[in-house]
C-alpha positions in Angstrom: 0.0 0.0 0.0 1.1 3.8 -0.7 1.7 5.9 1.8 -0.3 8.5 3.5 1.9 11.2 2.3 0.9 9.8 -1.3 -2.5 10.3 -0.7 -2.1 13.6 0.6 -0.8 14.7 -2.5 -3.0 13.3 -4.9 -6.0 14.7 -3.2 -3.8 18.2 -2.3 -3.3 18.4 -6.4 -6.8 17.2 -7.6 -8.2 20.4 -5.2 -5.7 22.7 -6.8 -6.9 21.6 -10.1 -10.5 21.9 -9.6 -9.6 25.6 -8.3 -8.1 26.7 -10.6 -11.3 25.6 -12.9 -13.2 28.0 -10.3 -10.9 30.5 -10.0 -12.6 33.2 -12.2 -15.5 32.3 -9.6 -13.6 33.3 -6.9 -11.6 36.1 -8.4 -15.2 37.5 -8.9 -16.5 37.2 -5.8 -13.3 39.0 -4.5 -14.4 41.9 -6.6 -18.1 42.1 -5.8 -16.7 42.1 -2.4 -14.3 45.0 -2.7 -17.2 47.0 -4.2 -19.7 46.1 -0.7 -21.6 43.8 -2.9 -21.3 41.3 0.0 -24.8 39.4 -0.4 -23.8 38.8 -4.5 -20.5 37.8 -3.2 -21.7 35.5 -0.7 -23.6 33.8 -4.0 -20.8 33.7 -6.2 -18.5 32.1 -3.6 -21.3 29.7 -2.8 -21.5 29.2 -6.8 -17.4 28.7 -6.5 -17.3 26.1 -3.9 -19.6 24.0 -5.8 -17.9 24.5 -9.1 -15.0 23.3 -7.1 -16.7 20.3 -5.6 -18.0 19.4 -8.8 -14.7 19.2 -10.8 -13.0 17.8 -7.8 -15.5 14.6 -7.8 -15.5 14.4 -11.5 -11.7 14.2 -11.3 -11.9 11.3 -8.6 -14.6 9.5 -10.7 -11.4 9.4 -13.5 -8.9 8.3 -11.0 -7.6 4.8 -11.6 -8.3 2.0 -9.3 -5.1 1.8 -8.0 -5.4 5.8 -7.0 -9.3 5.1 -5.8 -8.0 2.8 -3.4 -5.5 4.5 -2.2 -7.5 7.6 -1.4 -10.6 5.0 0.1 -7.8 3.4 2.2 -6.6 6.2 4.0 -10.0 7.9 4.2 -10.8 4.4 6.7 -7.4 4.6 8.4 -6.9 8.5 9.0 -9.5 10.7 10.2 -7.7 13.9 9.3 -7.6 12.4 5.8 -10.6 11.7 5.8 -12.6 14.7 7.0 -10.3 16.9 4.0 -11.4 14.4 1.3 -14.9 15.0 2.3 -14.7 18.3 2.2 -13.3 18.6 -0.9 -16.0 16.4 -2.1 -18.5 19.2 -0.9 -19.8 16.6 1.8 -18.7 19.0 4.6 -21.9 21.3 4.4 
């Protein structure tokens, strides 16, 4: 079996992936912000996160077995691990 460390990374790179398909999400919200828009940019992070979620679980629906059972190993054997998966799933909220 891989190590934990291994799994950190592959779920530490799939979430900076599936930002940076958001990012124009969040770079927006930032704005709407600076301007005292907070409501619309309470929406467009909310509309972010999901967008982030989304990609995030799309990407772990491509992973290979091998990397699927890495990630569902360590997600029953490490509860930090496992609490940051979820929340990158969008499972936190």
């Amino acid at each position: 079996m891989r190590t934990l460390d291994e799994a950190w990374d592959l779920i530490e790179r799939m979430n900076l992936e599936a930002y940076n398909a958001a990012y124009h999400l969040w770079e927006k919200s930032d704005v709407y912000e600076d301007e005292g828009e907070s409501e619309l940019a309470e929406d467009i992070r909310d509309e972010a996160s999901t967008l982030q979620s989304e990609v995030f679980s799309e990407m772990y629906d491509d992973l290979s077995q091998d990397d699927c059972e890495l990630i569902s190993h360590w997600a029953e054997n490490d509860e930090d691990f496992k609490e940051q998966f979820q929340t990158y799933l969008g499972l936190d909220s």
